[in-house]
C-alpha positions in Angstrom: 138.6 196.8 193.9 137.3 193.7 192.2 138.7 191.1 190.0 137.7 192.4 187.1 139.0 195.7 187.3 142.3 195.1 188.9 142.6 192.3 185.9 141.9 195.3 183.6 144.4 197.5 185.3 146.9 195.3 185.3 146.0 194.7 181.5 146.7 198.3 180.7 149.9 198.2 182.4 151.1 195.3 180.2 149.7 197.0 176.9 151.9 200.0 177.9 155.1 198.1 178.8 154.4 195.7 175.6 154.0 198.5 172.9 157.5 200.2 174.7 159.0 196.7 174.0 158.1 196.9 170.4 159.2 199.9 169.7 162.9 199.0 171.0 162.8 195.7 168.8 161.6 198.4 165.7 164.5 200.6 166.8 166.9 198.0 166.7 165.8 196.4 163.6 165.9 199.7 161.6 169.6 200.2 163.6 171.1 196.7 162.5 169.8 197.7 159.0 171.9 200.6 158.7 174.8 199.2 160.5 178.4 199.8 159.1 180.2 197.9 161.7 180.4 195.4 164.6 181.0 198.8 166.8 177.5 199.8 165.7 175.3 196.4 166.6 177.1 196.4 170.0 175.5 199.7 170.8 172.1 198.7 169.3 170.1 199.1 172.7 172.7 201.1 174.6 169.9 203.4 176.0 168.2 200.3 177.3 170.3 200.3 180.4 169.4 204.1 181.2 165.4 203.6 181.1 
């Protein structure tokens, strides 16, 4: 394998792991906008720990 396409594959792996990072951040946005207590932001990436 060659530099360029193990700089591409390792590109693709950080696309991947980026757009699953911005989904959580849109997840927890929308959750701290609808929160209705403290009890609710503390669980606001509580499914973090089980990926």
């Amino acid at each position: 394998m060659n530099v360029l396409e193990s700089s591409r594959m390792y590109m693709k792996e950080n696309e991947k792991y980026l757009k699953q990072y911005l989904e959580r951040v849109k997840n927890n946005k929308l959750k701290v906008l609808n929160a209705h207590s403290i009890e609710d932001l503390f669980r606001l990436d509580e499914n973090y720990e089980m990926e």
